[in-house]
N, C-alpha and C positions, 0 to 999 in steps of 0.2 A: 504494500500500500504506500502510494508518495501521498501526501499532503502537503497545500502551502498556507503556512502562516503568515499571519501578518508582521510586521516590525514588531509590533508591543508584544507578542507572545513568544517571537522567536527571541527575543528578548529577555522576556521570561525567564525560559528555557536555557541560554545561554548561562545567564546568571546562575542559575542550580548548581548547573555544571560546574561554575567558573569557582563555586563555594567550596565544592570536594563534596560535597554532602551526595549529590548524583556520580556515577561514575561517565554516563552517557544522555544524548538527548533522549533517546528511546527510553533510560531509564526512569527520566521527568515525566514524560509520557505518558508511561503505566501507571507511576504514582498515581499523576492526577487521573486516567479513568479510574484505576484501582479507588479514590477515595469518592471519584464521583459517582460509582456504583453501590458503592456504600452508605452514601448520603443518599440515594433515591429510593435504596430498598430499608435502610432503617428510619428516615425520618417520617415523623409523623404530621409534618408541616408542608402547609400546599405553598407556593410559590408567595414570596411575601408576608402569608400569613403570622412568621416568628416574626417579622420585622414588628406587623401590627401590634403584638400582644406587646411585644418591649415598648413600644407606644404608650399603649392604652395604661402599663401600668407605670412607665415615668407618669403620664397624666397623675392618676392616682395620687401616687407622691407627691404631687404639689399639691394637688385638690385636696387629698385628707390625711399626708404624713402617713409615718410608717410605723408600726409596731416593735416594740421591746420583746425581743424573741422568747424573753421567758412570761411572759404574757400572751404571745400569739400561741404557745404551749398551750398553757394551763386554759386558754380559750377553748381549743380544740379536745383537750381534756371532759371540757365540761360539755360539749359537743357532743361529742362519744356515749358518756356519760347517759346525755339526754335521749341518744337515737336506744343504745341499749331499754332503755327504763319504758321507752314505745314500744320495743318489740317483745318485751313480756305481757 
């Protein structure tokens, strides 16, 4: 298979190389399908979507602050708590 790249990715590619970290272009190659097959079959986020959510909750954070983690605990303690005490 030939492919051609553009400047910015042969670029890329070059720099990996040029770090030691890759030994070849081919080998930058694989990496990135290798982790970009990984990313399609483990994520659970449609395109964008993660970006949204880190959105929505910086929003949050300014809107209503953020919780004292031994508080967001014992919240969800009493959460638990309350769903158990239904299911009996």
């Amino acid at each position: 298979m030939n492919l051609t790249l553009n400047a910015d990715l042969q670029k890329l590619i070059d720099d990996r190389v040029r770090s030691g970290k890759y030994a070849t272009p081919e080998d930058v190659v694989a990496a990135a399908i290798s982790t970009l097959d990984q990313h399609e079959r483990l994520s659970d986020f449609d395109v964008g979507e993660l970006d949204a959510l880190l959105e929505e909750g910086e929003r949050s954070i300014v809107e209503h602050g953020t919780l004292d983690g031994d508080e967001a605990y014992q919240m969800r303690r009493e959460r638990r708590a309350q769903l158990r005490g239904k299911a009996s």
